[in-house]
mmCIF file of the C-alpha atoms, coordinates in Angstrom:
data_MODEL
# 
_entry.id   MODEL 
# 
loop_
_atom_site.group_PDB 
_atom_site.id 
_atom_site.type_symbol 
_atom_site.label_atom_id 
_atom_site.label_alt_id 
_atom_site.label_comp_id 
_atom_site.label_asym_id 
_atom_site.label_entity_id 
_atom_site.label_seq_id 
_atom_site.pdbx_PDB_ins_code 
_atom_site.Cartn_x 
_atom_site.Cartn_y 
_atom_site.Cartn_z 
_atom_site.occupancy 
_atom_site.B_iso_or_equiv 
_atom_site.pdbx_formal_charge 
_atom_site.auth_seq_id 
_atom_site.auth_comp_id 
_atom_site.auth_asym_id 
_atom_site.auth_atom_id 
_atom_site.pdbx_PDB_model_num 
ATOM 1   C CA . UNK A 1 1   ? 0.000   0.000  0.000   1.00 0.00 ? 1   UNK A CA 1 
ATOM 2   C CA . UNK A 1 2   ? 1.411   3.326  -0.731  1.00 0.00 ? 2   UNK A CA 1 
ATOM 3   C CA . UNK A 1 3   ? 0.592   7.094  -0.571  1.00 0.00 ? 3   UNK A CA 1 
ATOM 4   C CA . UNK A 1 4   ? -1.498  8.374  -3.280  1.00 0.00 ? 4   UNK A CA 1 
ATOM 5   C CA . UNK A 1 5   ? -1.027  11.740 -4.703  1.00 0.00 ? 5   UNK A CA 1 
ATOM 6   C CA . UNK A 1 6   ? -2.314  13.635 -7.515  1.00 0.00 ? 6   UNK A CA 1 
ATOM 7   C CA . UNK A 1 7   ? -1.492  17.105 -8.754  1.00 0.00 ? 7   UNK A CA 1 
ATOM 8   C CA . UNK A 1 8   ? -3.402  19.904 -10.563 1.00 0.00 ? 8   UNK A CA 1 
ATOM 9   C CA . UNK A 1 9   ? -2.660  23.174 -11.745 1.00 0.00 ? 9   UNK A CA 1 
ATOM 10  C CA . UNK A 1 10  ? -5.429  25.830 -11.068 1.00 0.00 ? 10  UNK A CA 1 
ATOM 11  C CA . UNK A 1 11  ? -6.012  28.778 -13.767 1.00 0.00 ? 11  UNK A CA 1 
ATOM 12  C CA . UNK A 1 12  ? -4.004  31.122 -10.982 1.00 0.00 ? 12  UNK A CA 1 
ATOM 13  C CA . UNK A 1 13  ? -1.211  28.782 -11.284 1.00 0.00 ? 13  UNK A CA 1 
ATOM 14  C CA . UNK A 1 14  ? -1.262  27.467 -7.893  1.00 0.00 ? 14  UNK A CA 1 
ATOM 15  C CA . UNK A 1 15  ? -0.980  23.805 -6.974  1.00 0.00 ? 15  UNK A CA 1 
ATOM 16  C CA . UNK A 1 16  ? -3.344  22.177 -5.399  1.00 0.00 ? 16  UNK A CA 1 
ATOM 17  C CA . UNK A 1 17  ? -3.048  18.223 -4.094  1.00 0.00 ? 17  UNK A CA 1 
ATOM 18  C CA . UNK A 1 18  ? -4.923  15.880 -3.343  1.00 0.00 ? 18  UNK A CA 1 
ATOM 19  C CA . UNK A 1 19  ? -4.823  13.041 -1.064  1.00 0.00 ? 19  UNK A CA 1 
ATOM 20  C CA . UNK A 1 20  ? -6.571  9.644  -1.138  1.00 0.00 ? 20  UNK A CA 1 
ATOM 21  C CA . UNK A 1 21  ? -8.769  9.068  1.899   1.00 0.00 ? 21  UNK A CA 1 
ATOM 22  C CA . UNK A 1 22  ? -7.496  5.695  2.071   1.00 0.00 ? 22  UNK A CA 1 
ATOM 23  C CA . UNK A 1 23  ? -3.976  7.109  2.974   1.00 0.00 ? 23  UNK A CA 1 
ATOM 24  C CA . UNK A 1 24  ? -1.668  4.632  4.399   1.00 0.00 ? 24  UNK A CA 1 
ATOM 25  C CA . UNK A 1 25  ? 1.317   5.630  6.265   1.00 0.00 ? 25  UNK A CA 1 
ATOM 26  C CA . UNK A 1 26  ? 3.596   2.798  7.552   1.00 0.00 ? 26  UNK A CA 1 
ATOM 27  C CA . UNK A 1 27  ? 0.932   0.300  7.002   1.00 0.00 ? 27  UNK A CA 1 
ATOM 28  C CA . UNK A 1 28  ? -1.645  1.527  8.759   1.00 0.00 ? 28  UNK A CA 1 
ATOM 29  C CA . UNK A 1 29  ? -4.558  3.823  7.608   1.00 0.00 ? 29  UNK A CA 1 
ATOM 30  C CA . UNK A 1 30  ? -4.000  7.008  8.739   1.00 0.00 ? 30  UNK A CA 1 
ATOM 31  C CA . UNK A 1 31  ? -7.095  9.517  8.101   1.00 0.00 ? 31  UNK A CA 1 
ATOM 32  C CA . UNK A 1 32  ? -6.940  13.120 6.424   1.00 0.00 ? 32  UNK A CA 1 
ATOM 33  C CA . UNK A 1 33  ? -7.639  16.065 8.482   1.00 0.00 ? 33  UNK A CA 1 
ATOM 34  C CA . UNK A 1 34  ? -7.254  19.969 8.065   1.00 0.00 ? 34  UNK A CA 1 
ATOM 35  C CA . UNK A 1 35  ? -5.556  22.094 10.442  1.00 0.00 ? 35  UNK A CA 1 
ATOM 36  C CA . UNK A 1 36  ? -8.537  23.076 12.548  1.00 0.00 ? 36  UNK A CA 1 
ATOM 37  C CA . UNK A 1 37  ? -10.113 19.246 11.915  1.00 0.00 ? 37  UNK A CA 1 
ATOM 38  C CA . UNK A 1 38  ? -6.591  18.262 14.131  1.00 0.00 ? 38  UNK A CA 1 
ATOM 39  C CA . UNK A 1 39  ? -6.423  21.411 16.699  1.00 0.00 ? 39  UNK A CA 1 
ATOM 40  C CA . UNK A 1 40  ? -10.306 20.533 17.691  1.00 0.00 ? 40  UNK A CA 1 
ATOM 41  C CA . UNK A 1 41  ? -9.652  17.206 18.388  1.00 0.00 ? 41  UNK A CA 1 
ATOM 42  C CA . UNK A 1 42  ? -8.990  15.740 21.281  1.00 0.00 ? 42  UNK A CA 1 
ATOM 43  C CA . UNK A 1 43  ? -7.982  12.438 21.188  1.00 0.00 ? 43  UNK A CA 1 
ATOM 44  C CA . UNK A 1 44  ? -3.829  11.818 20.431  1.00 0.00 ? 44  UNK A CA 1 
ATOM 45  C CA . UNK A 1 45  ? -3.629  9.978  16.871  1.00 0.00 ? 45  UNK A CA 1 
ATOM 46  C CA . UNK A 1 46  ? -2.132  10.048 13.749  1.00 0.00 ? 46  UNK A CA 1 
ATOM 47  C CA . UNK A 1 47  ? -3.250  11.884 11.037  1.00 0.00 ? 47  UNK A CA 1 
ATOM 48  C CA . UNK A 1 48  ? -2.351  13.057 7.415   1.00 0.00 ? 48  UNK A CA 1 
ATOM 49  C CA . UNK A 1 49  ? -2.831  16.729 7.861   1.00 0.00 ? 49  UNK A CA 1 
ATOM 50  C CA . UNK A 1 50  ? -3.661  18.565 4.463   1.00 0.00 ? 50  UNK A CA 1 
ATOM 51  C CA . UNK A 1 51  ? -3.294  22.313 4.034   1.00 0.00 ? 51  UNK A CA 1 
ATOM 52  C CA . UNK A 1 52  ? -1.907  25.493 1.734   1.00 0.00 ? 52  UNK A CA 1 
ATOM 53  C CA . UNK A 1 53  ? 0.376   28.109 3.393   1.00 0.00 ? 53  UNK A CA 1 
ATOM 54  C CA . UNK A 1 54  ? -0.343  31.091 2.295   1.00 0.00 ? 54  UNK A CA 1 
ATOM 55  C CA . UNK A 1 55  ? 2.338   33.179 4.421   1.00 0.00 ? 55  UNK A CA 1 
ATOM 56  C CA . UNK A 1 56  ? 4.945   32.268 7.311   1.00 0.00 ? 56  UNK A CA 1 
ATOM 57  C CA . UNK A 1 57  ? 5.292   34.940 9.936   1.00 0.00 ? 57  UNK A CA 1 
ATOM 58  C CA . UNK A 1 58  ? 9.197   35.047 10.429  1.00 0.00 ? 58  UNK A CA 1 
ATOM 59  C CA . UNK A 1 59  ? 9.029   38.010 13.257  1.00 0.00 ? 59  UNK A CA 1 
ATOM 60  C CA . UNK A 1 60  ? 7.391   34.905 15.484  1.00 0.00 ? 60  UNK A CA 1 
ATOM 61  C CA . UNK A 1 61  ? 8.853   31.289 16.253  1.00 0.00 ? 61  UNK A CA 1 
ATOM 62  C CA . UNK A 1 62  ? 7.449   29.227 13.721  1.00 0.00 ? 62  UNK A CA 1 
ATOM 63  C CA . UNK A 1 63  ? 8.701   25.719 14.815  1.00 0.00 ? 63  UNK A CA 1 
ATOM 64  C CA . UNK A 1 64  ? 10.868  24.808 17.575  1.00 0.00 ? 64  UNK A CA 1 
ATOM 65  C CA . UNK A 1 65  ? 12.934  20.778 18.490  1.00 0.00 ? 65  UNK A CA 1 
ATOM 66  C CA . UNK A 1 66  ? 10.316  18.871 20.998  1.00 0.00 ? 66  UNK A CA 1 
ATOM 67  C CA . UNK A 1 67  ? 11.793  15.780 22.624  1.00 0.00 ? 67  UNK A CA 1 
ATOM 68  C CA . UNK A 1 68  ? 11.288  12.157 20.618  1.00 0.00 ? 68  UNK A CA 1 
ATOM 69  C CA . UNK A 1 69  ? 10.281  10.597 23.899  1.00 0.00 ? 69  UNK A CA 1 
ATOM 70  C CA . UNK A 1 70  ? 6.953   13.118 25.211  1.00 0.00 ? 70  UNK A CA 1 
ATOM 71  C CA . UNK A 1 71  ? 6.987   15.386 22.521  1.00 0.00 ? 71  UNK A CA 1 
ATOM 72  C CA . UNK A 1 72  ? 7.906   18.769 24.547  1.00 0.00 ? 72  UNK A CA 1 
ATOM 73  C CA . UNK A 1 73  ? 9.590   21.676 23.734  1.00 0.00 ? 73  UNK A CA 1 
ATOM 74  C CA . UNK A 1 74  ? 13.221  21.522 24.607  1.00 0.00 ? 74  UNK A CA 1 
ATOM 75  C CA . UNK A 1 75  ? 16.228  23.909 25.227  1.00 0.00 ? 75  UNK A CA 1 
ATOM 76  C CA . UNK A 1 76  ? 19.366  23.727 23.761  1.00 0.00 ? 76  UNK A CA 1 
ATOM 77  C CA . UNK A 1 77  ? 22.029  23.706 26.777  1.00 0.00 ? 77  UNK A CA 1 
ATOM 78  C CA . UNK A 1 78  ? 25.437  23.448 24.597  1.00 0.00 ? 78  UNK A CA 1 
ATOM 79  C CA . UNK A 1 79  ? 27.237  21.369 22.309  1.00 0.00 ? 79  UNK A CA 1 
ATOM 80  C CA . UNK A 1 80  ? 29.647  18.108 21.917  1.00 0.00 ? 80  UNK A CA 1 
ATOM 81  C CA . UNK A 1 81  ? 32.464  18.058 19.764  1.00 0.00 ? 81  UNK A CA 1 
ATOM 82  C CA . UNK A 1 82  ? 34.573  14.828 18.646  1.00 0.00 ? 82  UNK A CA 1 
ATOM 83  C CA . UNK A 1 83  ? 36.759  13.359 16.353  1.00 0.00 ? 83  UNK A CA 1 
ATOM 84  C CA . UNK A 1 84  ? 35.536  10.194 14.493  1.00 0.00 ? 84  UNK A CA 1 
ATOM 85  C CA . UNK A 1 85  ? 37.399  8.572  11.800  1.00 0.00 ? 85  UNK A CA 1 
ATOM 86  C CA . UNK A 1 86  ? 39.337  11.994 11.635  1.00 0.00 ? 86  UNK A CA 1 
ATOM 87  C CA . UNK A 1 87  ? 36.175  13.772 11.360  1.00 0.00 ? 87  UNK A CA 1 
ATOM 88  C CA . UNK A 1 88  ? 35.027  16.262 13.539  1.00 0.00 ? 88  UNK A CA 1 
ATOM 89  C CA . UNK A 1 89  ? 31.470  15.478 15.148  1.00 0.00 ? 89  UNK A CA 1 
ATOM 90  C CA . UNK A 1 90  ? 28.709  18.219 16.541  1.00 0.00 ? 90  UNK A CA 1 
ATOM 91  C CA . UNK A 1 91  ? 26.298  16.504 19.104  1.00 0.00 ? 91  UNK A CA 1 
ATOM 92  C CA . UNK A 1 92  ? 24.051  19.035 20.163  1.00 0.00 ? 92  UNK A CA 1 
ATOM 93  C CA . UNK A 1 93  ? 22.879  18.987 23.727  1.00 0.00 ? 93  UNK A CA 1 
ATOM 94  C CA . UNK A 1 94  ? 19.668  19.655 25.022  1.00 0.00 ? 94  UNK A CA 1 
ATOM 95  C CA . UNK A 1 95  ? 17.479  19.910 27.838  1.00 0.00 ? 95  UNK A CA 1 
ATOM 96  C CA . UNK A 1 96  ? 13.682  18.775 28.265  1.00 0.00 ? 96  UNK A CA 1 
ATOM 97  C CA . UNK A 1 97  ? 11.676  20.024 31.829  1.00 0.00 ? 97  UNK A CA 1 
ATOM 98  C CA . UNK A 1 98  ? 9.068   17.669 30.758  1.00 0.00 ? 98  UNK A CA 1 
ATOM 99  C CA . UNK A 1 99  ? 11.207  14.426 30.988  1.00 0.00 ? 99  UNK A CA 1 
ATOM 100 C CA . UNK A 1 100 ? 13.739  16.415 33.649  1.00 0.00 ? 100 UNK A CA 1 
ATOM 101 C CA . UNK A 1 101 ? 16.934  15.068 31.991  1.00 0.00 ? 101 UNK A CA 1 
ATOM 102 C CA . UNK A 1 102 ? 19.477  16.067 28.913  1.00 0.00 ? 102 UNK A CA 1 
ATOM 103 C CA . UNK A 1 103 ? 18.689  14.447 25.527  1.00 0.00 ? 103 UNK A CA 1 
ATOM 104 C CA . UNK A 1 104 ? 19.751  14.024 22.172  1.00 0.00 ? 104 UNK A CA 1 
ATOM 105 C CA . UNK A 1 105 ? 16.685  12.890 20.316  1.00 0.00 ? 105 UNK A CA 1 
ATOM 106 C CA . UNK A 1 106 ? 14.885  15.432 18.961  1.00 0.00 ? 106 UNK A CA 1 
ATOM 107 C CA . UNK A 1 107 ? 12.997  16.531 15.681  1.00 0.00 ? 107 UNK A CA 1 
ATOM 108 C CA . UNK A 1 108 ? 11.861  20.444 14.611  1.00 0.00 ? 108 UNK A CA 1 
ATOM 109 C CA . UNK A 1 109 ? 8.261   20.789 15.410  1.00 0.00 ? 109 UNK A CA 1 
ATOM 110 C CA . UNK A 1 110 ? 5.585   23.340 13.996  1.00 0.00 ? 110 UNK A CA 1 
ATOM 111 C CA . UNK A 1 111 ? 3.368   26.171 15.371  1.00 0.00 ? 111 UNK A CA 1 
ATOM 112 C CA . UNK A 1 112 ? 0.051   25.760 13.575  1.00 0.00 ? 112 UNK A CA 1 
ATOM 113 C CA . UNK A 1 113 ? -2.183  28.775 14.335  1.00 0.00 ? 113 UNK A CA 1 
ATOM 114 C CA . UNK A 1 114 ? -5.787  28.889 13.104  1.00 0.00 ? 114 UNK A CA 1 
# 
């Protein structure tokens, strides 16, 4: 099973997609949503969230790294340096309140406002 997606140009020029309903995302079916579909619920799932940015707002922080394990925001506390193979190596370092420990594990996350 794989994720279906279909394009179209508009007279304006803009592209719109489409997704399949039956979306499947690592096996499983995962439903489509829109942005306020997903902020209203409030139930934690898994969802194929469809939408068009029309403008980001760069004078506010538009994403920021949550921790892998609870999904928080974290703060970055410093760095790591080290050689490998004769290659240096960054490890950045940060720090989550939520999970009250340093971690390493962690992915940008996104600010959706309505």
């Amino acid at each position: 099973m794989k994720l279906m997606r279909t394009f179209k140009s508009t007279s304006r020029s803009k592209l719109i997609r489409q997704i399949s309903e039956d979306s499947v995302i690592s096996g499983c079916y995962t439903p489509t949503k829109n942005i306020y579909e997903m902020k209203a619920s409030i139930q934690v799932d898994k969802c194929l969230v469809t939408c068009t940015v029309y403008e980001i707002d760069m004078d506010w922080s538009w994403y920021y790294f949550g921790c892998d394990a609870c999904q928080k925001r974290v703060i970055k506390t410093g760095t790591k340096n080290k050689i490998v193979n004769g290659i240096e190596i960054t490890t950045h370092i940060w720090w989550c309140e939520a999970c009250n420990d340093y971690v390493l594990k962690v992915s940008p996350r996104y600010d959706l406002k309505k």
